[in-house]
C-alpha positions in Angstrom: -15.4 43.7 22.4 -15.5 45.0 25.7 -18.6 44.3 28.0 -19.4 47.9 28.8 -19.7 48.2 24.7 -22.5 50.2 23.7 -23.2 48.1 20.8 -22.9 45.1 23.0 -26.8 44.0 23.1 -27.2 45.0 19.1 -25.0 41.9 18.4 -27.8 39.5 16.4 -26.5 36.5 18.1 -27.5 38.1 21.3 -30.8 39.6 20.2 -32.5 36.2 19.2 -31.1 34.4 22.3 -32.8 36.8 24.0 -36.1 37.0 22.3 -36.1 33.3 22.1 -35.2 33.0 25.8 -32.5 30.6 25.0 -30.5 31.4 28.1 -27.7 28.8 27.2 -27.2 30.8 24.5 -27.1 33.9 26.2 -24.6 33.1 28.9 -21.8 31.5 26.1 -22.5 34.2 23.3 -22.0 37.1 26.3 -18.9 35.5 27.9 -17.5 35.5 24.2 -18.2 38.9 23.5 -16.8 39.9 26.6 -14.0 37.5 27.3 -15.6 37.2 30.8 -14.9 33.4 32.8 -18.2 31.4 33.5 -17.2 32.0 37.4 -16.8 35.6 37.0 -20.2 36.0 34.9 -21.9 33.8 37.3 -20.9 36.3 40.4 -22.9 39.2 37.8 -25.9 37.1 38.1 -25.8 34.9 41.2 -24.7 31.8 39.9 -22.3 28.9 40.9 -19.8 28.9 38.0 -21.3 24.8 37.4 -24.8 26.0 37.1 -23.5 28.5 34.5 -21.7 25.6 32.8 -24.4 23.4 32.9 -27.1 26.2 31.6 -24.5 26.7 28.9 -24.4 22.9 28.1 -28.3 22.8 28.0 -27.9 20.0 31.1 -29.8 22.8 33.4 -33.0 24.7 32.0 -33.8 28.1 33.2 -37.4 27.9 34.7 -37.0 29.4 37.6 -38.2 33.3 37.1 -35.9 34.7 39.9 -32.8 32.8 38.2 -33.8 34.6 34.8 -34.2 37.8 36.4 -30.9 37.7 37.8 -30.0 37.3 34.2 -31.7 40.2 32.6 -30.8 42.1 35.7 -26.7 40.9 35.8 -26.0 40.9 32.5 -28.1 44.6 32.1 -30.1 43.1 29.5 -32.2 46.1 27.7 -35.8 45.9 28.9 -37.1 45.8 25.2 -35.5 43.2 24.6 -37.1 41.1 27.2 -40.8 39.4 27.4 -42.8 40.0 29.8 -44.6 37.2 31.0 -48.3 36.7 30.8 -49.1 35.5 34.1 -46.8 36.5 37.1 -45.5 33.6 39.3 -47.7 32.7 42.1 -46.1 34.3 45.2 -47.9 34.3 48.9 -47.3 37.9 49.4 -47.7 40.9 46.6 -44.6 42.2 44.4 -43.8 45.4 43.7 -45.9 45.4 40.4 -45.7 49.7 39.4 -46.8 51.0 35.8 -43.6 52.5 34.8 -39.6 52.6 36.2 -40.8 54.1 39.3 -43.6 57.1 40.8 -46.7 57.4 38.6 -46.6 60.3 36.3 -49.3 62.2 38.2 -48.0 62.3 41.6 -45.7 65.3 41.8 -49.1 66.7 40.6 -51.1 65.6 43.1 -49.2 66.9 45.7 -48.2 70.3 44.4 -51.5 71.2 42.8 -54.2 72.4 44.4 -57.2 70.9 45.0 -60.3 71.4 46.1 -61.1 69.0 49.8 -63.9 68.8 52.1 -61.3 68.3 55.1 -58.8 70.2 56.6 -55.6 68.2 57.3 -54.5 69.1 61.3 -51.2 68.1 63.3 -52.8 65.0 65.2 -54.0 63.2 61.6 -49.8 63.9 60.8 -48.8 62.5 64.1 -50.4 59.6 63.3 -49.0 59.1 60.2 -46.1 59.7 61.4 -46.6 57.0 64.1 -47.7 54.3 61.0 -44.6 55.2 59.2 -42.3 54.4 61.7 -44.4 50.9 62.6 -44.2 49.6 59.1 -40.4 50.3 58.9 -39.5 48.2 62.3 -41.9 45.6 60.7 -40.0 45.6 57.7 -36.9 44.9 59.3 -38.8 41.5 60.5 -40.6 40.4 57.7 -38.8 42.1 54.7 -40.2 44.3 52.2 -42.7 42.6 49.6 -45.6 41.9 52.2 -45.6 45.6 52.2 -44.9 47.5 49.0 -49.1 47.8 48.1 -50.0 49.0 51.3 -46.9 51.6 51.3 -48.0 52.8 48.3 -51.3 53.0 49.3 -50.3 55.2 52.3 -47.8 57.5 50.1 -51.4 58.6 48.0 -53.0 59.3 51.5 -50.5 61.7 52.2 -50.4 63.1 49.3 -54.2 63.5 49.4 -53.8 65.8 52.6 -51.9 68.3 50.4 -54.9 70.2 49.0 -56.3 71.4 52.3 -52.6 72.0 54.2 -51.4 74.9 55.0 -48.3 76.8 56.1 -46.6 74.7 58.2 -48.8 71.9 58.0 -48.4 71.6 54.3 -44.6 71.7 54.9 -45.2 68.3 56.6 -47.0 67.2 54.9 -44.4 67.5 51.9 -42.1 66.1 54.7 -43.7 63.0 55.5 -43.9 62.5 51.7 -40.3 62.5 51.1 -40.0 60.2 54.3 -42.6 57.5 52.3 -40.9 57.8 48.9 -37.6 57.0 50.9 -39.0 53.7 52.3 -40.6 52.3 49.3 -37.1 53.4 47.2 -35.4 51.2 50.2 -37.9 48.2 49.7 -37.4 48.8 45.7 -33.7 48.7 46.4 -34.1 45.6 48.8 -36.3 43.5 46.0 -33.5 44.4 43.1 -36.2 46.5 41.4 -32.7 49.3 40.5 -34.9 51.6 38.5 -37.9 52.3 40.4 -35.6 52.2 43.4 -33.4 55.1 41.6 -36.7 57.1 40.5 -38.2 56.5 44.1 -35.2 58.2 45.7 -35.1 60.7 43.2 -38.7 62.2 43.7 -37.8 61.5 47.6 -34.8 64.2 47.4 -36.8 66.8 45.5 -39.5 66.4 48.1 -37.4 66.7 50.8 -35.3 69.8 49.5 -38.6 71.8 48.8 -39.8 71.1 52.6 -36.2 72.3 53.9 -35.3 68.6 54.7 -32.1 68.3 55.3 -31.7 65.4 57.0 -33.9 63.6 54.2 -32.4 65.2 51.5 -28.9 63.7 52.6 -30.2 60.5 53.4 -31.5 59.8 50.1 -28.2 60.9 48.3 -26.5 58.2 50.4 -28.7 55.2 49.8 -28.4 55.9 46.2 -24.5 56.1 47.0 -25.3 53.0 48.8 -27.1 51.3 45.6 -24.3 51.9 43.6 -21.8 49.9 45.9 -24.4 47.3 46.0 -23.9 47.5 42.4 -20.0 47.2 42.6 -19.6 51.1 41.7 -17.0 52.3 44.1 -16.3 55.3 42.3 -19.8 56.3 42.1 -20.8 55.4 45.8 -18.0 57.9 47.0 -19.2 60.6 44.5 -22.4 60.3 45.8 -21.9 60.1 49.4 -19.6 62.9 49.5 -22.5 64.9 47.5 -25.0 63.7 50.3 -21.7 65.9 52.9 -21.4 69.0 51.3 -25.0 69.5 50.0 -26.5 69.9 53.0 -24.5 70.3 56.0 -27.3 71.2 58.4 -28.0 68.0 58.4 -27.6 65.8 62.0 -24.6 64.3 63.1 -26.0 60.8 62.8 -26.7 61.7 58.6 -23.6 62.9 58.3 -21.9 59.7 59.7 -23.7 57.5 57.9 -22.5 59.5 54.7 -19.0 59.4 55.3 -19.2 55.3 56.0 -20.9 55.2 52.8 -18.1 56.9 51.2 -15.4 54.6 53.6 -17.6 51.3 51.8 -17.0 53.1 48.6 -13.5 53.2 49.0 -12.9 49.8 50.7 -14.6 48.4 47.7 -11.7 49.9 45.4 -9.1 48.4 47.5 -8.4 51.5 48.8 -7.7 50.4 53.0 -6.3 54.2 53.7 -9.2 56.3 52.3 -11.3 53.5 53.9 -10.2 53.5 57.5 -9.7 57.0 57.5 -13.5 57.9 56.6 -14.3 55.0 58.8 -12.8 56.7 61.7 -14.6 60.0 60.9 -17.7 58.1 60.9 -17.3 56.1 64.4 -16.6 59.6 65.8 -20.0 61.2 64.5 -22.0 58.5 65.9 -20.4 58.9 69.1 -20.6 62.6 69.2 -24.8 61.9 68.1 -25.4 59.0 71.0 -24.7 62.0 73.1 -28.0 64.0 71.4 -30.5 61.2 70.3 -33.4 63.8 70.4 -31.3 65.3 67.4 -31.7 62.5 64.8 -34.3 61.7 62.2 -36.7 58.9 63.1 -35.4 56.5 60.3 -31.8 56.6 61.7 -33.7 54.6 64.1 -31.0 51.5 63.6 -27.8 53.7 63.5 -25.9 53.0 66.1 -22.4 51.0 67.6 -24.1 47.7 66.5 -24.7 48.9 63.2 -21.4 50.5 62.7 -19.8 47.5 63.3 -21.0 45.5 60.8 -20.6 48.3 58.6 -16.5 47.9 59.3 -16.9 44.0 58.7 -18.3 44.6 55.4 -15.1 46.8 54.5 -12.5 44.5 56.1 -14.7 41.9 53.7 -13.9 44.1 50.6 -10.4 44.7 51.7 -10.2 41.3 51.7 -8.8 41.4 55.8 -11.0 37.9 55.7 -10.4 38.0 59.7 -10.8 41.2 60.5 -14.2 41.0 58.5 -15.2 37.9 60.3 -14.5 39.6 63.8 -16.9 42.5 63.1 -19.6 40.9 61.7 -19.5 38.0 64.5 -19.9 40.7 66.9 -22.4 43.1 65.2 -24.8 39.5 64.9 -24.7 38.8 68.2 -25.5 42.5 69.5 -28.6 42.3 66.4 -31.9 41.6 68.2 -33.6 39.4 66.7 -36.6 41.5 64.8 -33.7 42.8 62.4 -34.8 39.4 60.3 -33.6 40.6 57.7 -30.5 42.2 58.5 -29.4 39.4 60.7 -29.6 37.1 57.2 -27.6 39.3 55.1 -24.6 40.0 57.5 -24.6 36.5 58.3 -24.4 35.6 54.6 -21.5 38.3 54.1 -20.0 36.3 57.5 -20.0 33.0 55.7 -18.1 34.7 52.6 -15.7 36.1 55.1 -15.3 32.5 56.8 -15.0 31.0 53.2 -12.1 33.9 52.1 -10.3 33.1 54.9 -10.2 29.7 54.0 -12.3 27.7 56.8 -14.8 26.2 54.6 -16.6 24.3 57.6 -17.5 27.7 59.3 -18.3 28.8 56.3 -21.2 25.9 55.4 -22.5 26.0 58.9 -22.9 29.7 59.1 -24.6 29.8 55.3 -26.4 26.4 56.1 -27.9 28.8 59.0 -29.0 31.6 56.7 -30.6 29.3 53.9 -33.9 29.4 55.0 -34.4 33.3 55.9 -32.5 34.2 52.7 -35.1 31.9 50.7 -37.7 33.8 52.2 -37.3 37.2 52.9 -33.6 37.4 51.9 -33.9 37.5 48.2 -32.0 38.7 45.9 -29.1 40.0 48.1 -28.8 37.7 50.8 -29.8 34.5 48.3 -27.0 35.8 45.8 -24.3 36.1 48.7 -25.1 32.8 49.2 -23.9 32.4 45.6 -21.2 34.3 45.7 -19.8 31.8 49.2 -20.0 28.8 47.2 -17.9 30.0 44.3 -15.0 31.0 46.7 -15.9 27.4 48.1 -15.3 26.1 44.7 -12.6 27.9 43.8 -10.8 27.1 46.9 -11.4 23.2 46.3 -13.2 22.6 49.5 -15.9 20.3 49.2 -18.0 22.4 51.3 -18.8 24.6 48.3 -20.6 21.7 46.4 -22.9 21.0 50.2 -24.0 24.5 49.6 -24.7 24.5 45.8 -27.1 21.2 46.2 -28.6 23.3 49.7 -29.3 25.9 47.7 -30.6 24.4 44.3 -33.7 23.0 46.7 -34.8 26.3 47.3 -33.3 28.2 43.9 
């Protein structure tokens, strides 16, 4: 049986593990359903191919909640198959808790229905917000996404407020700067691993944006979902969608459009395919050149598009490409042109620098450089940067290097 089988989680075997929450269980009865390897399972869900051997053997118990969510989340576990837990683990800062996969119900109401409003919304109360927006998104770069998921959402339902008494062009912003909110709290779902109420966040952000005549917003949500689905290992469908994000709306800036087609070049670099790759990656290093020249042109979220960014951007193909020196070129030259408030970006490129380091086969750059990231992708680095982390230690492993098994026991303090 196949692992993309439909009838995959009907299997009984599978069922009870599941219900019972016997993850041992779960791991061995998937891997021989699927014929999968313990070390390629364990890249699905951000384990060490010994932890997944030793969670098999029953020698390592699952307690951990972001371990079993990497689980449910790698192995694409159906959510009704799952229990949810009574209590939610005590965390210092609030998680994106929402009643449903994503929006509630009501709010496409709420802001296309009219309402009667004792105020009047004016240009300066939209400046401002505005002004708010673009604060919280530098401050997420520094302190990641979960201490502000509440307090985004909070803000999205101000704005949305302000419909009722907008009008003409003010109620076009006001639709705008909507579509601009749902973005960001799709991009914090997308950064926490919340997939579905990232997807349905992006979603309502794109329909928003196309009734204001949003261009620019309109494209950029089609490529983040193009850029969820390469997270996801979807090259196919990240070129799909970032070509759709071209050719949908080409009034859309220069900047947009470049970070489309590099989309579409990580698409292709994740299929192995260097030509498409370095072609649309050449395309790309051209737009942004051509909009450094306008800056005034360019949406207020392309904010951290730029040489810097793009960059990285070509280290993380070379890294799919598997040109393990090329990759470790770029990305040691994006990081040390990062300032230092891109926290959280400066984690996960320098967790995608140790894998380059450890496919290239120097396993003490590769410790020294993940040893480095640890802390920050313990802390505001989960699950991406805390699973690339992972994914370094199995090429460690499989490579023989003792370095690998230094990592695994650095991590397992903090897993």
């Amino acid at each position: 049986m196949g692992d993309s089988a439909p009838d995959l989680w009907s299997h009984p075997q599978l069922i009870a593990a599941v219900t019972a929450e016997d993850w041992g269980t779960v791991l061995r009865t998937y891997r021989r359903l699927t014929g999968l390897s313990q070390t390629k399972l364990g890249e699905r869900v951000g384990l060490v191919q010994p932890d997944v051997s030793a969670i098999e053997r029953g020698h390592r118990r699952v307690t951990s909640v972001e371990v079993r969510q990497r689980i449910v989340t790698g192995l694409d576990i159906p959510t009704d198959l799952v229990r949810v837990r009574a209590e939610a683990p005590a965390a210092p800062v609030a998680g994106l808790v929402l009643p449903g996969p994503g929006p509630d119900d009501d709010l496409l109401t709420r802001v296309t229905s009219v309402v009667e409003s004792e105020h009047r919304v004016d240009a300066p109360t939209l400046d401002w917000l505005d002004r708010l927006l673009a604060e919280h998104r530098r401050a997420e770069d520094e302190i990641g996404s979960r201490p502000l998921v509440d307090l985004m959402r909070q803000q999205l339902r101000t704005v949305v407020n302000l419909y009722a008494s907008a009008r003409g062009p003010l109620a076009d912003r006001v639709v705008r700067l909507a579509a601009e909110h749902a973005q960001f709290l799709a991009w914090m779902a997308q950064d926490q691993g919340q997939t579905a109420a990232a997807l349905a966040w992006y979603d309502r952000s794109h329909e928003w944006a196309l009734e204001a005549g949003d261009a620019n917003m309109a494209a950029t949500t089609l490529s983040m979902k193009a850029h969820m689905a390469w997270s996801g290992g979807r090259g196919d469908r990240a070129v799909r969608l970032a070509e759709a994000a071209r050719w949908s709306a080409p009034g859309a800036s220069l900047g947009v459009q470049g970070m489309a087609a590099q989309m579409a070049a990580r698409g292709h670099a994740l299929n192995r395919d260097a030509d498409d790759a370095t072609r649309l990656l050449d395309e790309a290093q051209d737009l942004i050149s051509r909009a450094a020249e306008h800056p005034e042109d360019e949406p207020v979220w392309m904010y951290f598009y730029g040489e810097t960014w793009f960059t990285l951007q070509r280290g993380m193909a070379a890294l799919h490409l598997r040109d393990w020196r090329a990759a470790v070129d770029h990305l040691t030259v994006g990081l040390a042109a990062l300032p230092d408030d891109y926290r959280r970006d400066k984690t996960w490129y320098r967790t995608c620098l140790a894998h380059a380091y450890a496919g290239a086969g120097e396993a003490p750059q590769a410790l020294a450089v993940a040893l480095e990231a640890v802390p920050d992708a313990a802390a505001i680095g989960r699950p991406h940067s805390w699973n690339e982390l992972h994914t370094t230690a199995a090429v460690l492993l499989r490579r023989s290097a003792p370095e690998g098994q230094q990592l695994i026991a650095a991590l397992r303090e903090l897993d």
